[in-house]
C-alpha positions in Angstrom: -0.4 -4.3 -41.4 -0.2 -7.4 -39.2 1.8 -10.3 -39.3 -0.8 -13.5 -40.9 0.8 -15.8 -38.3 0.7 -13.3 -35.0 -3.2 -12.6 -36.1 -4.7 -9.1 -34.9 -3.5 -8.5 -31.7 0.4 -9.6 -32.2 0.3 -13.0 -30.2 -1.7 -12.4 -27.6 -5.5 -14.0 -27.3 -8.5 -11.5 -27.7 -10.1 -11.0 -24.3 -13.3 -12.2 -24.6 -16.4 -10.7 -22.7 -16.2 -12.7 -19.8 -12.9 -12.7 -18.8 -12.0 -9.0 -18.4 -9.5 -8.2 -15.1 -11.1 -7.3 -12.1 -10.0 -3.9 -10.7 -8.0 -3.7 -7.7 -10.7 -2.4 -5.9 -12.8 -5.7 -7.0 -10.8 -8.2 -6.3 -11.7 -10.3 -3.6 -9.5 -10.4 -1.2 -9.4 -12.1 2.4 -10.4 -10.2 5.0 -7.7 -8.6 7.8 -8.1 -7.7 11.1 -5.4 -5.4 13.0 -4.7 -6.7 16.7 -3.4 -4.1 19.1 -1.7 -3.7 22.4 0.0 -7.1 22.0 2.8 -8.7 24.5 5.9 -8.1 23.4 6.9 -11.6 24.5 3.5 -13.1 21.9 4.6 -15.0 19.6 3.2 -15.4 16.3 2.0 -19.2 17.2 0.7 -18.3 20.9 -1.4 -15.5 18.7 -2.7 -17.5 16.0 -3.4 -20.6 18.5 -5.6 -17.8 20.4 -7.6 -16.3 17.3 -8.2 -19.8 15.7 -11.7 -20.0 17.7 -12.9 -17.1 15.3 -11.9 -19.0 11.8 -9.3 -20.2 9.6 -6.3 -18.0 9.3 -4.6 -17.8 6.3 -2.0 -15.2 7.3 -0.1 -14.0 10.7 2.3 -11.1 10.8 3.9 -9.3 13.7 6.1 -6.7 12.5 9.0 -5.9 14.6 11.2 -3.0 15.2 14.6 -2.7 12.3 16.8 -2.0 15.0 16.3 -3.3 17.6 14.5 -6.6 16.4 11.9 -7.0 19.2 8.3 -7.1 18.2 6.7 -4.0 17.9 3.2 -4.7 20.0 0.7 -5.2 16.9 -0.2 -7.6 14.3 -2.0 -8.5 11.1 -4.4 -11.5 10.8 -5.5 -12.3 7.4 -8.7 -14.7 8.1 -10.4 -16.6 4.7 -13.4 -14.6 5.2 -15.1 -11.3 6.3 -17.4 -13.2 8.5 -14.4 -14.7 10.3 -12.9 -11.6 10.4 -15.8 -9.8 11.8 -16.3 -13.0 14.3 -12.6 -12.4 16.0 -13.3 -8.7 16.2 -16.8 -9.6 18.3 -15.3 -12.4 19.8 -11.7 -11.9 20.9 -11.8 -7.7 21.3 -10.9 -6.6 25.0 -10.1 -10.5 25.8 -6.4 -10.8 27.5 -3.8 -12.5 26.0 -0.5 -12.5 28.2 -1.8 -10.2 30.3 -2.7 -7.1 27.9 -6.0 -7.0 26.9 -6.0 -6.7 22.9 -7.7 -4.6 20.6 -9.0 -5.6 17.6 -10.3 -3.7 14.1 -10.5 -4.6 10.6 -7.5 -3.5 9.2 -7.7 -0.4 6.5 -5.7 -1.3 3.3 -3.2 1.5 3.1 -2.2 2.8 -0.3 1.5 1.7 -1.2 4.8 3.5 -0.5 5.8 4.5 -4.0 10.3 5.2 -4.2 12.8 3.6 -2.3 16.5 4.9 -2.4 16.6 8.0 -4.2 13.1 8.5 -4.5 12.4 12.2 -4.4 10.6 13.5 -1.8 8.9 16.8 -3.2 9.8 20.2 -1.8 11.7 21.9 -4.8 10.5 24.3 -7.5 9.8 22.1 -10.4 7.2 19.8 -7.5 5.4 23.2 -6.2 7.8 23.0 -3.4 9.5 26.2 -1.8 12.3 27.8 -4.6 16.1 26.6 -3.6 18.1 29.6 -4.0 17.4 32.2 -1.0 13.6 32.8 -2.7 14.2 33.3 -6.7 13.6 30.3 -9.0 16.8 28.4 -10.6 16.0 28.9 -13.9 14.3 31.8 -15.9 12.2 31.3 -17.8 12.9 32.3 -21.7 9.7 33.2 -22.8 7.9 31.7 -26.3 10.0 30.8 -29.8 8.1 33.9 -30.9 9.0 36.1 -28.4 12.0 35.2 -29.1 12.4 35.9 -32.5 11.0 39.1 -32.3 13.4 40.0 -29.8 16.3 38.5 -32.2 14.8 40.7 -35.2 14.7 43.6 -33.0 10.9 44.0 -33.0 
């Protein structure tokens, strides 16, 4: 039974028909471009100040390496539109920028790492992974609560 003062759905508002989420696939999201073969002396400014003839940019990155620091010779531009994104592709691709000459794709949304630390990485028995123990699985396996009974019972 509910609470009178929490109404049906405990607190929260009923969704009404015209507000139900998006799915992630639906979501509108601005449109990204990856740029190859980059300088490793481009800056992030010197590359946005070259794209800006395509559209507005919302978003600039230029991932560099974890040890060493230095860039690592690509980027991601996030432009407000797919028409802006598709203009830099036509526009920009094969141009040179610090003397490389860049290429230039829509960038393909990759699915996100899942784990961390610790995270397990598959490969024993109880994933499908090859058995641990020189080919013989760690456990055996004790059968069904009747089997066993019977067994216990003699018969």
């Amino acid at each position: 039974m509910c609470s009178p003062h929490l109404g049906r759905h405990g607190g929260r508002p009923p969704r009404t028909p015209g507000r139900e989420r998006p799915h992630a696939k639906e979501r509108a999201i601005p449109a990204k471009v990856f740029v190859g073969n980059l300088s490793f002396q481009t800056t992030k400014e010197r590359l946005q100040e070259f794209l800006a003839g395509a559209g507005t940019i919302l978003d600039c990155a230029l991932p560099t390496d974890r040890e060493t620091g230095r860039p690592r010779g690509f980027a991601f531009v996030e432009f407000s539109s797919d028409a802006e994104a598709a203009a830099c592709i036509e526009k920009f691709n094969g141009q040179e920028l610090d003397g490389r000459a860049l290429r230039i794709n829509s960038a393909e949304d990759r699915p996100r790492r899942s784990g961390g630390f610790g995270a397990p990485r598959g490969g024993g028995p109880m994933d499908g992974g090859e058995p641990f123990f020189g080919g013989h699985r760690p456990f055996k396996s004790k059968g069904s609560r009747r089997g066993l009974r019977a067994r216990k019972r003699g018969g």
